[in-house]
C-alpha positions in Angstrom: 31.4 -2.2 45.6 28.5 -2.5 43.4 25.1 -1.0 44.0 23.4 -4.1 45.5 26.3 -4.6 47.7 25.4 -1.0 49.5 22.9 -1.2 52.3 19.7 0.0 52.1 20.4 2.8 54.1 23.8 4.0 52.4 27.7 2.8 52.0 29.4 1.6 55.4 32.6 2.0 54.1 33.9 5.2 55.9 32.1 4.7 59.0 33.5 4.1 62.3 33.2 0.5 63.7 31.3 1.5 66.6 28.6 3.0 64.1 28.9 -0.1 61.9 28.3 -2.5 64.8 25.4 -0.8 65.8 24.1 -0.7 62.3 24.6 -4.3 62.2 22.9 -5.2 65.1 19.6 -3.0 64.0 19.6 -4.9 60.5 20.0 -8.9 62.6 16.9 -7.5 64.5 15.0 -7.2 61.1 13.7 -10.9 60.5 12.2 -10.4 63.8 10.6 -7.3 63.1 8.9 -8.9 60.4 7.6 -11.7 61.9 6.4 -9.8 64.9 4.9 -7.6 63.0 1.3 -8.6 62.7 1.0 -8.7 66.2 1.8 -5.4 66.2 -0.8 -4.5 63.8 -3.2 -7.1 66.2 -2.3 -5.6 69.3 -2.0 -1.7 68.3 0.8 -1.8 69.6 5.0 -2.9 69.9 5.0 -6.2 71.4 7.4 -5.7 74.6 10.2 -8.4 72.9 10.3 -5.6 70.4 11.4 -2.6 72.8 13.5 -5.1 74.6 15.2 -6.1 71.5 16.2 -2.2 71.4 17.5 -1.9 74.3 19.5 -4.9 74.4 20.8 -3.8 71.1 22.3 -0.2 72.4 20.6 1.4 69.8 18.0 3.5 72.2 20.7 5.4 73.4 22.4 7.0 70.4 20.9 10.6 70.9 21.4 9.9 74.6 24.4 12.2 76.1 27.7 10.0 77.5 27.3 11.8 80.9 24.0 10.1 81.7 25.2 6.8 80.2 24.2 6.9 76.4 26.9 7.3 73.2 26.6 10.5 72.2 26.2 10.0 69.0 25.9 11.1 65.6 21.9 11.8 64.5 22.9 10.2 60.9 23.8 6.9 62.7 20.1 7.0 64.5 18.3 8.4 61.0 20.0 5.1 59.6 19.0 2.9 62.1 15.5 4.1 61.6 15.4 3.5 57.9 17.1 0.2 58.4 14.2 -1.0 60.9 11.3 -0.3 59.0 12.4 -2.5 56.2 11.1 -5.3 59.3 8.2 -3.3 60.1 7.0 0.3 59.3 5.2 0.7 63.1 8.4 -0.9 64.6 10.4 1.9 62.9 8.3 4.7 63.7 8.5 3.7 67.2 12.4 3.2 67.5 12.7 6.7 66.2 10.2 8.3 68.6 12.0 6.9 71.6 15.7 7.6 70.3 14.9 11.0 69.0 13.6 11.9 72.1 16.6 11.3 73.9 17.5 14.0 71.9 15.1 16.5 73.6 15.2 15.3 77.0 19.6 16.2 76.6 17.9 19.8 76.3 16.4 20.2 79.5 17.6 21.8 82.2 20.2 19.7 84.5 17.8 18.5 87.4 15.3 17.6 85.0 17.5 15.1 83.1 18.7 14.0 86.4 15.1 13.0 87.2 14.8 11.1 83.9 18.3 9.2 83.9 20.0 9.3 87.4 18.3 6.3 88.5 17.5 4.5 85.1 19.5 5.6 82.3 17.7 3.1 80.1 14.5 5.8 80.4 12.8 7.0 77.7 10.2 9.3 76.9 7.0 9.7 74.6 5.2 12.6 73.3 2.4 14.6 72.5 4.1 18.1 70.9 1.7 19.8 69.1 -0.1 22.1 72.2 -3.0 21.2 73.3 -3.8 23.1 76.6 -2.8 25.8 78.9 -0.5 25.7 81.7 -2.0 27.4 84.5 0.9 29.2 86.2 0.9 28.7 89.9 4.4 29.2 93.2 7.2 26.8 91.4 5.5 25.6 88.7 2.7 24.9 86.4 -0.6 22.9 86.2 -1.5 20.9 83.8 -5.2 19.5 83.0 -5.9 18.3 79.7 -6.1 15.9 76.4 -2.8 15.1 74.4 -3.0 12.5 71.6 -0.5 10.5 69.5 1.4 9.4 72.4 3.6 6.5 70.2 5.7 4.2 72.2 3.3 5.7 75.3 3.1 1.6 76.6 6.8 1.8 77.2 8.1 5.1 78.3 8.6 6.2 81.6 8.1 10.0 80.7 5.7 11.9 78.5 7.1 15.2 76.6 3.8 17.9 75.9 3.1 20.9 74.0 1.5 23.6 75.9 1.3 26.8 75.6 2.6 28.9 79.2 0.8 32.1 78.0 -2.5 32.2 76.0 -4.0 29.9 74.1 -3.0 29.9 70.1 0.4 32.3 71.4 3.0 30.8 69.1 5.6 32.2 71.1 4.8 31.0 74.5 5.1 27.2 73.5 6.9 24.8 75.6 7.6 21.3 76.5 6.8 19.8 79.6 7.9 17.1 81.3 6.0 14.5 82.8 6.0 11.3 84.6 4.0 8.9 83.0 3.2 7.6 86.0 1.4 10.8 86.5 -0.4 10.4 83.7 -3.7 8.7 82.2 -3.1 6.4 78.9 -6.5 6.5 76.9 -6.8 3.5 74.6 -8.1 5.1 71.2 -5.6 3.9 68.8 -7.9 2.5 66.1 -6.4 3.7 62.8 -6.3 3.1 59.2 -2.2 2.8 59.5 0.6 2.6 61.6 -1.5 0.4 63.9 1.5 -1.1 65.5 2.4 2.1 66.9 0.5 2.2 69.7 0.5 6.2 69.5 -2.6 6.7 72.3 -3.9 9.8 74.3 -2.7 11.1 77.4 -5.1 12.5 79.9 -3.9 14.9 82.2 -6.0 15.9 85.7 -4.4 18.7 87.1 -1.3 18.0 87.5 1.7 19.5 88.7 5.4 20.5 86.6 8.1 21.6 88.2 9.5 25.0 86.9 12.7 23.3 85.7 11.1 20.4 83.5 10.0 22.9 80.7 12.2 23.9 77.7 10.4 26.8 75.1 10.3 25.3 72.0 11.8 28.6 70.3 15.2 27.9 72.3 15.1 24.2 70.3 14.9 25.6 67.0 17.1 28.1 67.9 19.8 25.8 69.3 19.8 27.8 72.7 18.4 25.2 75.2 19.3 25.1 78.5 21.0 21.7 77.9 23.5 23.2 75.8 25.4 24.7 79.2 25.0 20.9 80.2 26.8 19.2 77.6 29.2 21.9 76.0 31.2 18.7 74.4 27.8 17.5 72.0 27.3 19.8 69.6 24.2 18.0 68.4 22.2 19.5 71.8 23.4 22.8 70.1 21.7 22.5 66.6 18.3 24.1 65.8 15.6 21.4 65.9 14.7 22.1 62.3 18.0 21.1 61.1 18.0 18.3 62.4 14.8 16.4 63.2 14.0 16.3 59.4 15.8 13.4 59.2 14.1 11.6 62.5 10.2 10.4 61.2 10.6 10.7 57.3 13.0 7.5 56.9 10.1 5.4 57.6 7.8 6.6 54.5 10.5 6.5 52.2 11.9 3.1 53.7 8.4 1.6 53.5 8.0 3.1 50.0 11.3 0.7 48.8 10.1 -1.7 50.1 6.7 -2.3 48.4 8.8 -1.4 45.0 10.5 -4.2 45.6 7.3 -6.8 46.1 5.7 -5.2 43.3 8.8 -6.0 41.1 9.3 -9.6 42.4 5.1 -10.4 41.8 4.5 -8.7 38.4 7.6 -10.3 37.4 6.1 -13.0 37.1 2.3 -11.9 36.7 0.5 -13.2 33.8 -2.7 -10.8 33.7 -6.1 -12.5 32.8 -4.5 -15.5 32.4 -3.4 -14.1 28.8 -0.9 -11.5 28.6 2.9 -11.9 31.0 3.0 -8.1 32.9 6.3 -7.7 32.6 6.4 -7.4 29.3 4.1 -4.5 29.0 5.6 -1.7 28.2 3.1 0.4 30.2 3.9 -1.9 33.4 7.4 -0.9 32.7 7.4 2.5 32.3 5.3 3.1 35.6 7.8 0.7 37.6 10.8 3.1 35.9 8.4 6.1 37.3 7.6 5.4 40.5 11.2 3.8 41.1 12.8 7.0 40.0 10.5 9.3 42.7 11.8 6.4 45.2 15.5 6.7 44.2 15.5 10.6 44.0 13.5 10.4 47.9 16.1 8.0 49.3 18.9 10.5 47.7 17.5 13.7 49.4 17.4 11.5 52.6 21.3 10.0 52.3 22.7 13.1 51.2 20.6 15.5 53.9 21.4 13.6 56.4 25.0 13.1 56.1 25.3 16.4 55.2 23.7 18.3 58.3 25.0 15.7 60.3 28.9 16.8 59.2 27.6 20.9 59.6 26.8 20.5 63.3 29.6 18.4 63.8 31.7 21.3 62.7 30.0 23.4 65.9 29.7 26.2 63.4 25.9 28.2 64.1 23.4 26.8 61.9 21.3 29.6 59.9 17.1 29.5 59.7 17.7 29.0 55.8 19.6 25.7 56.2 16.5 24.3 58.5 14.1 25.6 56.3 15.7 23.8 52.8 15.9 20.2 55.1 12.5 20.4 55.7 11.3 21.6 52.5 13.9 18.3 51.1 12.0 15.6 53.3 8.6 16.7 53.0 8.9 16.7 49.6 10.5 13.4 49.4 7.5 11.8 51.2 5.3 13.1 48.9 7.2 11.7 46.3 7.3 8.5 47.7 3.2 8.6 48.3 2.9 8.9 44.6 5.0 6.3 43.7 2.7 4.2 46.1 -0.3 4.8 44.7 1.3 4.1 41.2 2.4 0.8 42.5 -1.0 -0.1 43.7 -2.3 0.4 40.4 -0.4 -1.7 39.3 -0.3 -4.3 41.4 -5.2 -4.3 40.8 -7.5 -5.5 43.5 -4.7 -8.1 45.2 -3.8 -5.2 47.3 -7.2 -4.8 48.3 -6.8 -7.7 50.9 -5.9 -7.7 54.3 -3.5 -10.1 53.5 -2.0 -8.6 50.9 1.6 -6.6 52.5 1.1 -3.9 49.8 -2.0 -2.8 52.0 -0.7 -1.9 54.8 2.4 -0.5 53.6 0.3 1.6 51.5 -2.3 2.6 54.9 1.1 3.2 56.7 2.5 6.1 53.6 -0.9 7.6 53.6 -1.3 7.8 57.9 2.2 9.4 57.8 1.5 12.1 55.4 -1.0 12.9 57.4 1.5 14.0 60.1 3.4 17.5 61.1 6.7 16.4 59.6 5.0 15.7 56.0 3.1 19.0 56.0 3.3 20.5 52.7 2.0 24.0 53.6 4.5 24.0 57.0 7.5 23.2 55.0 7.0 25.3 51.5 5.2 28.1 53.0 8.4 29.4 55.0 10.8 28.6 52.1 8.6 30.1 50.0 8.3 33.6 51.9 12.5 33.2 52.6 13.3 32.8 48.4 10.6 36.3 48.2 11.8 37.9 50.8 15.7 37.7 49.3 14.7 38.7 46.0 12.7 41.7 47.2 15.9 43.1 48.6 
């Protein structure tokens, strides 16, 4: 097999057929992505064909544990999937892998609360606002909840809502948690107008006072630790078991570097073919070429901290062995770094490519508004990944 025979999102060769199939049936759903997806960007949000198109292809469910009617499955295949859909649509992408992933989560809850969420509709999914935004005012069985949580993506089709608070005092690191929430409960605020990721349809939730059960909570501490209460649940998945760190690395980042591979690829096929001024061909520059080898090799060495990463973390926790804090700490330090990479390479491409890109027309632009929105999030932090690693390497040579 040659290297343009290999997916875009690595070698099917030694997968399963059940992951295969399902990775076929996320790349037919491409074509439609793209064509769909300046409605998206119109609309602010996933038109519903889109999330139906999910479902109906199984691929929602991957994270989702086999008890409560999803496949148990590896977190590579999802990653994959993720990478695979954002060659149709970066928003699309993003979206699928808020929705899966958080299948993820919602396997770490306590029993009754994932009973809540799938007993009656396994097809369920849930949105999120993690970062903590408020206080949960502790009251007999429960908490209350009052408060502002943006960034909700997918929030137009979930039934549930996952938020950040913070159980003790504000700004206390350790007394984070995730609630649980229907969003039927729950206030969407329309005030996605962004410069990327339009599609997205990440919105506020406004909470008025109300009411969570003590046993839809989870600290965040027992995720990254791998100790949630859903680990007691489903003893058999050990992916419930792995620190969230390790892991979730490999969730949001896909879409950058996907997105990233795929404007290399329009940039190559217009200045192929490019004569500049009317005068000169801009393939044969030789400072043309030389920023297309560039930016192509900070592409390439992104997309091979992704395969490997993931396929690698993906084989640790399927041994069951107990991940350690170092391990986490290096995935996250890979991907972060990898999207920065890949937002370089961007702007060199845009450079290239002049003032066409400028237009709203252009795809270049909003693949390149897309990049920059999602290095503005968490999981592209630079000081929230290096930092740690950073204090770790110091720590081990200090002795």
């Amino acid at each position: 097999m040659n290297r343009n025979d290999v997916p875009r999102s690595g070698d099917d060769s030694a997968l399963p057929d059940s992951e295969r199939e399902l990775l076929n049936r996320a790349r037919a759903l491409v074509p439609r992505l793209a064509e769909r997806a300046p409605e998206a960007t119109r609309r602010r949000m996933m038109p519903p064909e889109t999330i139906a198109d999910y479902h109906a292809a199984g691929i929602v469910n991957i994270l989702q544990p086999r008890r409560f009617g999803g496949l148990q499955g590896r977190f590579s295949l999802f990653s994959r999937i993720t990478e695979e859909l954002t060659w149709g649509c970066a928003s699309s992408g993003w979206v699928y892998a808020v929705l899966a992933e958080h299948q993820w989560i919602v396997a770490q809850y306590p029993e009754k609360a994932q009973i809540e969420v799938w007993g009656d509709n396994p097809s369920a999914v849930a949105s999120s606002s993690l970062a903590p935004r408020a206080v949960a005012k502790k009251v007999a069985g429960g908490w209350r909840v009052s408060g502002k949580f943006p960034f909700s993506s997918g929030c137009d089709y979930a039934q549930w809502a996952i938020l950040g608070v913070f159980l003790g005092e504000m700004g206390d690191a350790h007394s984070v948690a995730y609630l649980l929430v229907p969003l039927s409960e729950i206030e969407v605020v329309d005030d996605w107008h962004v410069l990327g990721l339009a599609g997205t349809g990440s919105k506020s939730l406004l909470l008025k006072d109300v009411f969570v059960p003590e046993h839809r909570h989870v600290m965040v501490a027992d995720l990254f630790a791998g100790t949630p209460p859903g680990a007691a649940v489903h003893p058999d998945y050990p992916v419930v078991r792995a620190p969230r760190g390790y892991l979730v690395s490999y969730s949001l980042p896909p879409v950058a570097i996907a997105t990233a591979a795929r404007a290399l690829e329009i940039v190559c096929r217009d200045l192929s073919t490019r004569i500049s001024r009317g005068v000169n061909r801009m393939a044969e520059s030789e400072h043309v070429q030389a920023t297309i080898g560039e930016a192509a090799a900070a592409i390439d060495s992104a997309l091979l901290l992704l395969h490997h990463g993931r396929d690698h973390s993906t084989a640790e926790v399927d041994t069951g062995r107990k991940i350690t804090a170092a391990e986490a700490l290096r995935a996250r330090r890979d991907m972060v770094y990898a999207q920065h990479q890949v937002g370089w390479a961007m702007e060199r491409l845009c450079e290239l490519s002049g003032a066409r890109w400028v237009y709203d027309s252009d795809p270049l632009q909003e693949m390149r508004r897309d990049v920059m929105t999602i290095l503005t999030h968490h999981a592209a932090s630079r000081p929230a990944a290096y930092a740690p690693y950073g204090q770790m390497l110091m720590s081990r040579a200090g002795g």
